[in-house]
Backbone bond lengths (Angstrom), bond angles and torsions (degrees), N, CA, C in turn:
res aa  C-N    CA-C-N  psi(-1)  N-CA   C-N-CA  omega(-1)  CA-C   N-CA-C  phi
1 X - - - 1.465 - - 1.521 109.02 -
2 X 1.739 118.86 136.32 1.170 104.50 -173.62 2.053 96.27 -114.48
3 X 1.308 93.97 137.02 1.878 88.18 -175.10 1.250 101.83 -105.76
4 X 1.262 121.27 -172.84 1.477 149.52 -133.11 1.130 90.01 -133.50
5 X 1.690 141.44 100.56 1.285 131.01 164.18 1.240 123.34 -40.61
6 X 1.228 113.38 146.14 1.956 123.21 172.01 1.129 98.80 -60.49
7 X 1.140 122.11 -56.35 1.404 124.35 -163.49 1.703 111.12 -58.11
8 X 0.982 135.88 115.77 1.689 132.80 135.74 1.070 124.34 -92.69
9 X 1.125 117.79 105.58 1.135 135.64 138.15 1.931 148.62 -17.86
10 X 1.363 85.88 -82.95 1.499 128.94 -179.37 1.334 104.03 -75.72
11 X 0.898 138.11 152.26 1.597 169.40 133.44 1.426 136.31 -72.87
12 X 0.991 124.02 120.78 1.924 136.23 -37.48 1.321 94.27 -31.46
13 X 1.312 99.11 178.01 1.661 133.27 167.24 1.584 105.08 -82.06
14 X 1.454 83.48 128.08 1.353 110.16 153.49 1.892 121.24 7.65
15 X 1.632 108.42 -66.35 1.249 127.10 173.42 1.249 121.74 -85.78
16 X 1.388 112.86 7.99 1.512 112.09 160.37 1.486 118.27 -89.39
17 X 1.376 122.56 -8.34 1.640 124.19 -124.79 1.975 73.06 -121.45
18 X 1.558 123.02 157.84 1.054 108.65 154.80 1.397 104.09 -158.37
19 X 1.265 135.46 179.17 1.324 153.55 -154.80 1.527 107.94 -41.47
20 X 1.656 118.26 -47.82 0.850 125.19 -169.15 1.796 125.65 -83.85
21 X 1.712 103.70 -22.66 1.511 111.87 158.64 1.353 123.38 -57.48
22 X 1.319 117.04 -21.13 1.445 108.42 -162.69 1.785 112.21 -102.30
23 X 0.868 111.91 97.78 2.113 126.72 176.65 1.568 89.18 -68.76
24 X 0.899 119.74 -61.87 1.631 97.38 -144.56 1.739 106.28 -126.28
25 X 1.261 103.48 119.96 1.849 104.78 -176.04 1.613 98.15 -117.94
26 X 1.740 91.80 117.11 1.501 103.70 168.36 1.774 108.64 -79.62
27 X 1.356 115.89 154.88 1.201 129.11 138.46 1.535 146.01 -146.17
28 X 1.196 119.14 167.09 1.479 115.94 -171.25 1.625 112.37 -78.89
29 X 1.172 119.19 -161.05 1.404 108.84 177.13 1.822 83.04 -125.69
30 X 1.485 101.98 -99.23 1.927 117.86 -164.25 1.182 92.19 -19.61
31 X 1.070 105.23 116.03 2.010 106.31 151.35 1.278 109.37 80.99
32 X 1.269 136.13 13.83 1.449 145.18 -161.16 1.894 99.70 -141.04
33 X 1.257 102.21 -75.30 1.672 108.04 -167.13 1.568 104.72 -110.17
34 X 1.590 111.15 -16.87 1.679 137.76 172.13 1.078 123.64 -102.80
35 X 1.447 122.49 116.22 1.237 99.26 177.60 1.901 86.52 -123.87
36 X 1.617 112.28 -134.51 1.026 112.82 -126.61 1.686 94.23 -91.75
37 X 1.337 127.67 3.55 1.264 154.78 159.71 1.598 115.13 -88.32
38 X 1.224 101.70 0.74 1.606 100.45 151.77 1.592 120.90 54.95
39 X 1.749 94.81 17.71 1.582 109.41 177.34 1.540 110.01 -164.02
40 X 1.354 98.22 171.99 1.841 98.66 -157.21 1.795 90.58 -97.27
41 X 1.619 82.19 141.49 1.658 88.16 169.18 1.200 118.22 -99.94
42 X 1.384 106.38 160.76 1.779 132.73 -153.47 1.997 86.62 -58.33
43 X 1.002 121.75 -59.52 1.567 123.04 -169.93 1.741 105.85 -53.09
44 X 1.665 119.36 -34.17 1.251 112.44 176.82 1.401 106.48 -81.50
45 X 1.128 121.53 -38.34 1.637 121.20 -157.76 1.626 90.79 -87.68
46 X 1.264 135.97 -8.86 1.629 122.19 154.71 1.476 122.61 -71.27
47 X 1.370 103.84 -40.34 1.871 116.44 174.74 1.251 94.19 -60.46
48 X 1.402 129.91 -64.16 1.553 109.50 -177.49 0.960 136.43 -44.48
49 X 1.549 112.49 -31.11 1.967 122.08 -149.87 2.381 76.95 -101.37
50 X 1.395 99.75 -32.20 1.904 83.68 -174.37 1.852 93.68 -75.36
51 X 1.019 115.31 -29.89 1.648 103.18 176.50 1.408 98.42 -61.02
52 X 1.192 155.43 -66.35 1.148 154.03 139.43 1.358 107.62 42.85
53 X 1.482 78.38 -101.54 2.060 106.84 -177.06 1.233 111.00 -58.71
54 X 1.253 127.35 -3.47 1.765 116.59 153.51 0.898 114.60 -78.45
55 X 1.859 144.11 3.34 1.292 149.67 -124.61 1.317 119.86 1.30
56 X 1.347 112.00 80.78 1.854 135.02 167.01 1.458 90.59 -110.09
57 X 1.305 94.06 126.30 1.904 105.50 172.64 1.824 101.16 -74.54
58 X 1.430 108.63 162.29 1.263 101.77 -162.84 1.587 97.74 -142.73
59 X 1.443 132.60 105.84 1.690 124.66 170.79 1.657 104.00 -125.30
60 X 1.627 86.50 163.45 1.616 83.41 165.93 1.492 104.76 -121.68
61 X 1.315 95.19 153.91 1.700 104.79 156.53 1.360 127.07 -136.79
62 X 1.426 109.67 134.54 1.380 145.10 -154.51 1.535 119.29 -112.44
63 X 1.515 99.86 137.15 1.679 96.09 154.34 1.743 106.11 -90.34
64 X 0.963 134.58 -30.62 1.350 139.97 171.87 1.954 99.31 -28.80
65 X 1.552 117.46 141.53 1.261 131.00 157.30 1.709 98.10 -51.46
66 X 1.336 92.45 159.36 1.496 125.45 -172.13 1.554 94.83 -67.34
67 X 0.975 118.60 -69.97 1.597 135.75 -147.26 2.037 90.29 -74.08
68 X 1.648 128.35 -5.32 0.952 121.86 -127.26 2.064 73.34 -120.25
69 X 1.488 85.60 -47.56 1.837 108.87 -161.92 1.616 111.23 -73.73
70 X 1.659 113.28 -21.85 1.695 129.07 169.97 1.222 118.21 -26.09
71 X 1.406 123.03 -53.08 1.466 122.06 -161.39 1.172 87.44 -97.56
72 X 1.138 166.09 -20.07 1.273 137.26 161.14 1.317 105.97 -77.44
73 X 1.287 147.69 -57.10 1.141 115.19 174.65 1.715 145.78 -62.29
74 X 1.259 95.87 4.15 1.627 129.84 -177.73 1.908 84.03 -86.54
75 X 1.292 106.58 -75.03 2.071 116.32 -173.14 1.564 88.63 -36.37
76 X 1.377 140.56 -65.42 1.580 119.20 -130.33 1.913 72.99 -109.18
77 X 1.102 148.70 21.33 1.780 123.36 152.15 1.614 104.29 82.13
78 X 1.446 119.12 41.11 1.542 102.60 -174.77 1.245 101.95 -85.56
79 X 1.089 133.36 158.69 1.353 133.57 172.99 2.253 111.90 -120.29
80 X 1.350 95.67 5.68 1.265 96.44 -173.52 1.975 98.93 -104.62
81 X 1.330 93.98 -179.85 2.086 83.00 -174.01 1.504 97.87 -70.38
82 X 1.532 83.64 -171.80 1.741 90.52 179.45 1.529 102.96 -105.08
83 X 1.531 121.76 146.12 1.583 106.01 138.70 1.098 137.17 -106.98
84 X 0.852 104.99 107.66 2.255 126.75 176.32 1.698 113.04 -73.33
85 X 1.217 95.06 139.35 1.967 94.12 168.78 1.424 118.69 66.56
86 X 1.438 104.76 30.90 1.480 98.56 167.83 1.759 88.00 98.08
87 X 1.367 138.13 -37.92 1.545 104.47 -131.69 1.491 101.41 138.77
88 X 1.193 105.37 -61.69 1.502 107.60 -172.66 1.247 132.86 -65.93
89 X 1.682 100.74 -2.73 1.848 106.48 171.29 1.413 111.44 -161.97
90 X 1.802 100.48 104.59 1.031 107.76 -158.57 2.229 100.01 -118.65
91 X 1.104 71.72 115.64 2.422 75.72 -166.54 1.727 100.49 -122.05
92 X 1.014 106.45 163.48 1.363 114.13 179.74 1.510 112.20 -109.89
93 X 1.342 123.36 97.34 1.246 132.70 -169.35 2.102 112.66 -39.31
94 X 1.400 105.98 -21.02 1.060 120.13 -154.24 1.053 112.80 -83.26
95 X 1.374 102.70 -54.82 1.748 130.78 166.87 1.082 130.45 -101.44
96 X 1.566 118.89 7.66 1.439 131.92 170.27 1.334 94.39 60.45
97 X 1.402 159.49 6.06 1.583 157.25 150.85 1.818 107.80 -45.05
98 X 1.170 93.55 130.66 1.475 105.09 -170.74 1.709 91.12 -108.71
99 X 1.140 117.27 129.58 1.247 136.79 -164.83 1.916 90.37 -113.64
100 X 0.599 132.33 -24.35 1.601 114.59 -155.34 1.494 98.39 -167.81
101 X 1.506 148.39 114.05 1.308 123.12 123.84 1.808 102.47 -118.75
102 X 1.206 90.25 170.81 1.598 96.96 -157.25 1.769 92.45 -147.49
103 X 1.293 112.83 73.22 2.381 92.95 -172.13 1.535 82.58 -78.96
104 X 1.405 100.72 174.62 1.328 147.33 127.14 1.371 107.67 -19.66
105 X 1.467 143.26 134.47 1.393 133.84 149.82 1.095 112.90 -85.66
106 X 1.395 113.32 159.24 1.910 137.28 -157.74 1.588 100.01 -49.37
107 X 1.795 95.77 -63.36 1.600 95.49 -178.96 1.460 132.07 -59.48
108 X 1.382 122.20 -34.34 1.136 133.27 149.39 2.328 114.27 -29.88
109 X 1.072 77.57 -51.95 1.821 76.44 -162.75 1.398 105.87 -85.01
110 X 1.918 104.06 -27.62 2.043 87.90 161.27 1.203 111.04 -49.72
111 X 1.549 100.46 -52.17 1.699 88.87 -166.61 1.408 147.58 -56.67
112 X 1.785 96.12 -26.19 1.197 124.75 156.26 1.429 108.69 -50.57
113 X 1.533 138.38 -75.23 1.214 136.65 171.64 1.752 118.66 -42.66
114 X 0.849 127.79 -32.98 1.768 130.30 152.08 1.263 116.38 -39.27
115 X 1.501 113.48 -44.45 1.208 121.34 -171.70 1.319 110.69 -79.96
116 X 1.091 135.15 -63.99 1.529 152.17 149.02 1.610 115.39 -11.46
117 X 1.678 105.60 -44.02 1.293 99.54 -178.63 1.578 133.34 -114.54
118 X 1.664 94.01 35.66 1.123 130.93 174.84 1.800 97.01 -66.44
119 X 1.796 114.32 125.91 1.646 113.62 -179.64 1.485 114.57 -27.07
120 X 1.331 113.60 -62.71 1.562 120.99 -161.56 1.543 117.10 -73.41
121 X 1.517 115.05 1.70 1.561 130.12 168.87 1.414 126.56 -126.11
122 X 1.525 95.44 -26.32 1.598 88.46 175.26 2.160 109.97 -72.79
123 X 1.457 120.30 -16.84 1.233 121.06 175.67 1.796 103.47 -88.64
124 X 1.493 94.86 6.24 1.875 58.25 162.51 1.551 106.22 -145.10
125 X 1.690 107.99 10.07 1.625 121.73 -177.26 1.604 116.05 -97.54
126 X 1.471 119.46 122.34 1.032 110.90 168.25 1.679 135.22 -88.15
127 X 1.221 126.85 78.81 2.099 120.72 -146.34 1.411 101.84 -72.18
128 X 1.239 98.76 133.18 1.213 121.79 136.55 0.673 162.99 -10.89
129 X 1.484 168.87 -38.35 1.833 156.76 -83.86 1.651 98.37 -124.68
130 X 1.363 107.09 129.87 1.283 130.35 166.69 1.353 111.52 -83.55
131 X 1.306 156.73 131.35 1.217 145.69 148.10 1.627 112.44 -156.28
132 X 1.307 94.97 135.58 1.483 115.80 -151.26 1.715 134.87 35.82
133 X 1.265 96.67 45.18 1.519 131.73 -172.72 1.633 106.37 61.62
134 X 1.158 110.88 48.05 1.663 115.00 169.30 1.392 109.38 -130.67
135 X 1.000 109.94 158.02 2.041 127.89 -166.51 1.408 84.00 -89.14
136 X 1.506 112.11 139.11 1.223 122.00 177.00 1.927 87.15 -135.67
137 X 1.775 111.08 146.52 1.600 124.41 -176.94 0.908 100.78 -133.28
138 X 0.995 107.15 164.13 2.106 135.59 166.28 1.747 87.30 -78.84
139 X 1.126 99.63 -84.03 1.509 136.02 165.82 1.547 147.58 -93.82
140 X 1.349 126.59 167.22 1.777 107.18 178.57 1.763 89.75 -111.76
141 X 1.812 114.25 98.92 1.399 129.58 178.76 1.473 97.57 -82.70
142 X 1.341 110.28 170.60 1.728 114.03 167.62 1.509 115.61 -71.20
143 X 1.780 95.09 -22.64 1.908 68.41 -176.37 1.630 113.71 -86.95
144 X 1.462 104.31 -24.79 1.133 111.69 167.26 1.631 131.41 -70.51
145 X 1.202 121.38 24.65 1.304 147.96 174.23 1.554 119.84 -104.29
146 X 1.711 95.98 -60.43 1.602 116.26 164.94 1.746 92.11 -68.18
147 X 1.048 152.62 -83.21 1.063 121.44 167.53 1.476 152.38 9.69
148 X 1.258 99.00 -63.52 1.550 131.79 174.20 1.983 108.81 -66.45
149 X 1.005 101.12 -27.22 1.462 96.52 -162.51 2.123 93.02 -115.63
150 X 1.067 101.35 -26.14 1.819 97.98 -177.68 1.865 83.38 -63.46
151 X 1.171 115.83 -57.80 1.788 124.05 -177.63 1.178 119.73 -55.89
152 X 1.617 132.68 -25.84 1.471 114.52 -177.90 1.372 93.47 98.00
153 X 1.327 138.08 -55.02 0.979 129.35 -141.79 2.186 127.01 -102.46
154 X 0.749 121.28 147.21 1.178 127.74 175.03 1.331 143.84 -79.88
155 X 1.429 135.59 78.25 1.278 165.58 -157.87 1.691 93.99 -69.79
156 X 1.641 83.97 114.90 1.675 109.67 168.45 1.798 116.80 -81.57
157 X 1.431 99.95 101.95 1.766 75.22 177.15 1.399 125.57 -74.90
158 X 1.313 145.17 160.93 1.253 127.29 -176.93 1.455 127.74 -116.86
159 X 2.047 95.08 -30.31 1.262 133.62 -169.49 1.731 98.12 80.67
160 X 1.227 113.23 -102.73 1.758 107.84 -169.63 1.249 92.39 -61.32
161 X 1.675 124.86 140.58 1.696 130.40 167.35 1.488 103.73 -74.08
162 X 1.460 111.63 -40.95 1.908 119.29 166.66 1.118 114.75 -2.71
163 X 1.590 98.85 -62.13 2.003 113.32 -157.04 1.770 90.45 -62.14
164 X 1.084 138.83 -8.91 1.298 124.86 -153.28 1.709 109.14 -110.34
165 X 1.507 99.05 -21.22 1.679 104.27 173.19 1.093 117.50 -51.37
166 X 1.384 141.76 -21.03 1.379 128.31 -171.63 1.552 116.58 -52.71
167 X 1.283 122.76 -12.84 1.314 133.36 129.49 1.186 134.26 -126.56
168 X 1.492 101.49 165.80 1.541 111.03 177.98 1.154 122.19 -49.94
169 X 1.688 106.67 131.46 1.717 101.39 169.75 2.084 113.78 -93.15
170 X 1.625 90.01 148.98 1.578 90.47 -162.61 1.510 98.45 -79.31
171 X 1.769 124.34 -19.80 1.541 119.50 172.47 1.823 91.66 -164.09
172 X 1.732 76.64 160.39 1.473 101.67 -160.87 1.589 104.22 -111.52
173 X 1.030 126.62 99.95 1.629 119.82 -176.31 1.528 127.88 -110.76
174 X 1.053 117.24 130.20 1.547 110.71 170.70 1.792 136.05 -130.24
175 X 0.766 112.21 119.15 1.569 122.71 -150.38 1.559 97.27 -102.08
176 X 1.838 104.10 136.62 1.457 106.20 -173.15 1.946 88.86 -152.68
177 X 0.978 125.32 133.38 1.146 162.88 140.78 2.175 92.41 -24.08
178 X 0.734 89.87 -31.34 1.926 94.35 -156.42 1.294 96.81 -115.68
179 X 1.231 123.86 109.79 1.546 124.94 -159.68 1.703 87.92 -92.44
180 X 1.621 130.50 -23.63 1.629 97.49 -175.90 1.361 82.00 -91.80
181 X 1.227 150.69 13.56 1.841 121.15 162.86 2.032 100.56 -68.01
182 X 1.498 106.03 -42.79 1.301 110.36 -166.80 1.594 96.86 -67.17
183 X 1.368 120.04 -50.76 1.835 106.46 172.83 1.415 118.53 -60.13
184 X 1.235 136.03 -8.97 1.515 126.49 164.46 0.879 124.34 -85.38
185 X 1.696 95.13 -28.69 2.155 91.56 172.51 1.512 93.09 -74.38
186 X 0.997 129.62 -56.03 1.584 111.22 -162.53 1.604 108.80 -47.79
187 X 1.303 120.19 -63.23 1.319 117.99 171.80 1.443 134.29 -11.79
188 X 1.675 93.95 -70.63 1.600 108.00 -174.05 1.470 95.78 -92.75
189 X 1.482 162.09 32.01 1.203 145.25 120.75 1.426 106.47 -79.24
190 X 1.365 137.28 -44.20 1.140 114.95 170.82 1.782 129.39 -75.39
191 X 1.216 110.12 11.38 1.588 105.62 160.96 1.956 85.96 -95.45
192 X 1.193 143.58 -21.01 1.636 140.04 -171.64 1.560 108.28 -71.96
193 X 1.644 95.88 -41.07 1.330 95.40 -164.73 1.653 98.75 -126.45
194 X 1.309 98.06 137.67 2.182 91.70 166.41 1.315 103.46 -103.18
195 X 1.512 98.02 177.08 1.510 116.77 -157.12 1.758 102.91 -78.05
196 X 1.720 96.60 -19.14 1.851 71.41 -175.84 2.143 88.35 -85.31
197 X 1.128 121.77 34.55 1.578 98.13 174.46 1.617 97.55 -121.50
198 X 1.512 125.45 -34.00 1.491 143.92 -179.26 1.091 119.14 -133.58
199 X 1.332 109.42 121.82 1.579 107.57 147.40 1.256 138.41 -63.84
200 X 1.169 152.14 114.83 1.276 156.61 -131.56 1.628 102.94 -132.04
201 X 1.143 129.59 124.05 1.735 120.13 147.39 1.438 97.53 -172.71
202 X 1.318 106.78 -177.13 1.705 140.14 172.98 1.556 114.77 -108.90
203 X 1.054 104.30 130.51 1.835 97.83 -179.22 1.702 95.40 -122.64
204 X 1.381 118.89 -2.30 1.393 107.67 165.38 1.612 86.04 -152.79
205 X 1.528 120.05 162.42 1.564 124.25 -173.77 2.009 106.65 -68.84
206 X 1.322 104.78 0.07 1.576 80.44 -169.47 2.466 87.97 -127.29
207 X 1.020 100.45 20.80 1.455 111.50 -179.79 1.501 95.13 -107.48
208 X 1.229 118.44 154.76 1.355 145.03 -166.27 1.691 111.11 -153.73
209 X 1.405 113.18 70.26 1.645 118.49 168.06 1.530 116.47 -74.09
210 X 1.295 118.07 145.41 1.299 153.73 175.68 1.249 125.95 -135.35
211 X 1.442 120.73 81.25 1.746 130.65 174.22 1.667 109.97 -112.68
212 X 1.652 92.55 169.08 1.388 96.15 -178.15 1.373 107.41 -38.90
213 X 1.890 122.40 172.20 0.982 123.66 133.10 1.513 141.89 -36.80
214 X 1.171 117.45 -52.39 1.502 117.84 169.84 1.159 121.13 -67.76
215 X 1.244 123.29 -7.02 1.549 112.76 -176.28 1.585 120.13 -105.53
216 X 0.903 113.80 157.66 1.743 121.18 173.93 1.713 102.07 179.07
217 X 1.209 124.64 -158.46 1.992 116.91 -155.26 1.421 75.41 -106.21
218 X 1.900 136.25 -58.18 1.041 119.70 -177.86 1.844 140.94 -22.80
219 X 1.359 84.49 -46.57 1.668 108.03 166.02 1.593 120.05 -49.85
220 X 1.648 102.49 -55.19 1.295 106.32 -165.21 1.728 96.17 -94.53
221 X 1.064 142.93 -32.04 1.324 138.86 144.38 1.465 104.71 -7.50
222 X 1.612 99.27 -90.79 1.614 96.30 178.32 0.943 128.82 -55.47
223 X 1.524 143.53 -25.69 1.764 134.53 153.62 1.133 112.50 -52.82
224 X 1.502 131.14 -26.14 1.019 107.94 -170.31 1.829 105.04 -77.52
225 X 1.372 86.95 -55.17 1.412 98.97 176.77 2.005 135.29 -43.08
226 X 1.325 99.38 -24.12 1.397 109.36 -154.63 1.258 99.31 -145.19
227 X 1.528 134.56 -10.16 1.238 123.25 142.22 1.376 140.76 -99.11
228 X 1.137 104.96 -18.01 1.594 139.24 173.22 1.539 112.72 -89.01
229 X 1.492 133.80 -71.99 1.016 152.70 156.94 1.243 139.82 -43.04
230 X 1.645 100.64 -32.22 1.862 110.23 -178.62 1.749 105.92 77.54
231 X 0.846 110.02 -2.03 1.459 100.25 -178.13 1.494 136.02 -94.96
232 X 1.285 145.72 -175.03 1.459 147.77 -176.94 1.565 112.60 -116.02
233 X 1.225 100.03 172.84 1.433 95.47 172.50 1.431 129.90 -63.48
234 X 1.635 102.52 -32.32 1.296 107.72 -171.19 1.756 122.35 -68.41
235 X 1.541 98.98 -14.52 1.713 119.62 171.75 1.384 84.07 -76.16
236 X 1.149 165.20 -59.98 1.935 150.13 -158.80 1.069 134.33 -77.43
237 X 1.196 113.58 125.67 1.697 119.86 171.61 1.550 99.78 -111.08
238 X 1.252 107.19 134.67 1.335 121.72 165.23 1.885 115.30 -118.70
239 X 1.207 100.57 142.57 1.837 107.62 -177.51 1.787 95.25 -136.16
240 X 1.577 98.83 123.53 1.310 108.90 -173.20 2.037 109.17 -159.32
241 X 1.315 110.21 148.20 1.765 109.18 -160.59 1.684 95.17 -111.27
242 X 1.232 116.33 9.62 1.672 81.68 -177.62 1.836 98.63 -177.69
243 X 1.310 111.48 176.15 1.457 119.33 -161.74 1.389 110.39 -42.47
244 X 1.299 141.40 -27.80 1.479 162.62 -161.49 1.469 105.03 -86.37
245 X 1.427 116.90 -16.26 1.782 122.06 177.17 1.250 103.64 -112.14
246 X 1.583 138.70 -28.24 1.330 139.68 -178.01 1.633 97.32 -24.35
247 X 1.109 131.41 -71.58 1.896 134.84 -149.67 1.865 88.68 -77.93
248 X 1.450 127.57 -25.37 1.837 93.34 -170.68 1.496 81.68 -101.70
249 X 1.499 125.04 -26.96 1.677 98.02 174.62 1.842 130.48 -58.35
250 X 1.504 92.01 -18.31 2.034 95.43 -171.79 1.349 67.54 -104.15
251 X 1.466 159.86 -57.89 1.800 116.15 -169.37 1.500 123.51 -35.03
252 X 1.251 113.31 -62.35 1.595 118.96 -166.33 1.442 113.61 -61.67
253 X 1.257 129.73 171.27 1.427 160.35 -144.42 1.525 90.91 -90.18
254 X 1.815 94.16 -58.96 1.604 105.85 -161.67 1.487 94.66 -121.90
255 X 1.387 129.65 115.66 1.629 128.10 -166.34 1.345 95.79 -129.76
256 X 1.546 117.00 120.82 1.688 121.26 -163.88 1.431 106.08 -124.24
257 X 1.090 117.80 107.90 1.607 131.36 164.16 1.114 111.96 -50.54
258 X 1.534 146.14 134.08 1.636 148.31 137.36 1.645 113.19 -47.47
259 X 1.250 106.59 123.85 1.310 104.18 164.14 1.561 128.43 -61.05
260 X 1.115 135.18 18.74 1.547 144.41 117.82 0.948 143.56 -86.57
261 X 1.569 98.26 6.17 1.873 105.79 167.40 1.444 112.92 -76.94
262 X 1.676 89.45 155.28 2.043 90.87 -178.23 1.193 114.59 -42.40
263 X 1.310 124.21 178.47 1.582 141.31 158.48 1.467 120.21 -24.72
264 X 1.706 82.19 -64.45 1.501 135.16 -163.78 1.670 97.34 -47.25
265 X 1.294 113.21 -52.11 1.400 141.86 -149.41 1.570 113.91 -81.00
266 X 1.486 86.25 -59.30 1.633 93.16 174.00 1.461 114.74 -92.21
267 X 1.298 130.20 -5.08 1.371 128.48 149.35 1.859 125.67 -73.41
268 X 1.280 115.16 20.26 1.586 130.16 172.20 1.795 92.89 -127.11
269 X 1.191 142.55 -18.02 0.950 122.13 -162.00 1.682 111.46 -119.40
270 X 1.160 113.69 145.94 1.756 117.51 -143.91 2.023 93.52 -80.70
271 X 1.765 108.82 -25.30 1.907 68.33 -179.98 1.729 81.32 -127.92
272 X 1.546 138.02 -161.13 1.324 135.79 159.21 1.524 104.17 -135.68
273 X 1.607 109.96 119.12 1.586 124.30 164.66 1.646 101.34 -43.44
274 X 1.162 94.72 169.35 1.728 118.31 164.23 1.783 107.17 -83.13
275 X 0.742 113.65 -173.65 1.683 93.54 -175.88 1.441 109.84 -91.07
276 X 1.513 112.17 -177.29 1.186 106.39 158.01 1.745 146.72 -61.68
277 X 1.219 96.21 -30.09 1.601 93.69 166.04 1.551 116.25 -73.54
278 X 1.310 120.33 -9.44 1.159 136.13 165.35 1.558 125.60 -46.53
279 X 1.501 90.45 -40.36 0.962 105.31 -136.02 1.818 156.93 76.58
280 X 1.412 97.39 38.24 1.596 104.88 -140.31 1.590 100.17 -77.61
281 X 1.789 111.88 -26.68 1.586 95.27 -167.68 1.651 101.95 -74.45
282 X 1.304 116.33 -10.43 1.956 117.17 165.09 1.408 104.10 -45.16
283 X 1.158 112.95 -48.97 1.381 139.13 -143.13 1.965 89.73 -74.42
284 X 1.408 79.73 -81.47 1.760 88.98 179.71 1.677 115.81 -35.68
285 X 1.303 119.65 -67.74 1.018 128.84 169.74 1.481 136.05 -44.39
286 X 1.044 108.05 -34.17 2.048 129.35 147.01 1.644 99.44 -49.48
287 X 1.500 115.33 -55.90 1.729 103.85 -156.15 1.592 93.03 -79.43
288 X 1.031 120.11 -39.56 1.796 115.35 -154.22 1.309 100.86 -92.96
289 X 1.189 141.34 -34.65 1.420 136.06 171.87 1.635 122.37 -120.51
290 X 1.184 130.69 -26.97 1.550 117.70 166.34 1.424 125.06 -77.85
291 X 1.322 105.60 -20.70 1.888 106.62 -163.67 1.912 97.22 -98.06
């Protein structure tokens, strides 16, 4: 049985909102439209393409790199940009138009790397740096390998991350095997840093993101929606599994938790999918807009 969170959020409720308010349904990919096969199934990628043919605009947004998140949004036919990196890089695959980047500044991400390469973290952290939608390494680690290949993409090692500041990185990531090493860094950087200086979250329990301040999916949700589109919240549904969707799931009208999202996650969000191997955003997307 899937219930109706206690929580509301959003404005109207849930049971005010119906099939026909909603234009534009964002979604995530990992754990949302992806699961552990690392591709969308035939039952989700039909709910999308029949959301479609009602004309509901259809994007995703991602912590995944740009160059990383393409073929899925190429597979389900979006025609609107993408959002990559949280928020922070939002382009239109179509027209190559870059709608949004927003990095991190230089000093910001030394400092971040100071932190990181403190003895008791640099042996068990693998960093990150995004810049100009390419994987930047210390090293080629295991997680950053499994990494490398769930993404498509190909990780530059560099040895010092330093050499790489000469520009801004668009996100700062760090990957640990040990999900409470990844909850302490989050912890104690966000008593270091506040939210108007970093963005802070987890988009899976053992990932550790770092983006500008202004950015998160909520953000780019609403550009897409309300600067691009003309529209309100109450036109959006968003479907998202984990701390990294909290801000576009409490934007929208209709904001849908995965039934493998944290606690945390699906207790802010007004109904909860079945999970992803479930198939749940089929699921969701059947109740709130096809039926």
């Amino acid at each position: 049985m899937h219930n109706v969170s206690t929580t509301q959020l959003a404005s109207p409720s849930i049971g005010e909102v119906t099939a026909s308010d909603i234009k534009l349904l964002v979604v995530d990919i990992d754990g949302t439209i992806a699961g552990e096969s690392n591709s969308i199934s035939q039952p989700v990628k039909q709910a999308i393409v029949a959301a479609m043919e009602q004309g509901i605009e259809v994007a995703i947004a991602t912590g995944r790199m740009y160059r990383s998140a393409k073929r899925f949004h190429e597979e389900i036919g979006c025609s609107l940009p993408l959002i990559a990196y949280q928020g922070a890089w939002i382009q239109d695959p179509a027209t190559q138009k870059m709608h949004r980047h927003w990095p991190i500044s230089r000093e910001m991400a030394h400092q971040l790397l100071e932190y990181f390469e403190q003895p008791e973290l640099r042996k068990v952290l693998s960093v990150h740096f995004y810049i100009n939608d390419q994987l930047y390494v210390r090293e080629l680690t295991t997680d950053t390998e499994i990494y490398a290949q769930r993404s498509q993409v190909t990780p530059i090692p560099v040895g010092d991350l330093r050499s790489c500041l000469t520009n801004e990185p668009t996100k700062v990531l760090a990957l640990c095997d040990d999900t409470d090493v990844i909850d302490r860094l989050l912890g104690s950087l966000r008593r270091q840093y506040t939210p108007g200086e970093l963005y802070l979250t987890t988009s899976v329990a053992t990932f550790f993101e770092a983006t500008n301040h202004l950015v998160n999916k909520g953000s780019g949700v609403r550009y897409l929606a309300e600067e691009l589109l003309g529209l309100q919240p109450i036109n959006v549904m968003t479907i998202g599994d984990n701390f990294n969707d909290i801000e576009m799931i409490e934007y929208a009208s209709i904001g849908v938790a995965m039934g493998n999202a944290p606690k945390q996650v699906q207790a802010i969000a007004q109904w909860v999918a079945p999970r992803v191997e479930e198939d749940g955003a089929a699921v969701a997307i059947e109740k709130f807009l096809l039926s």
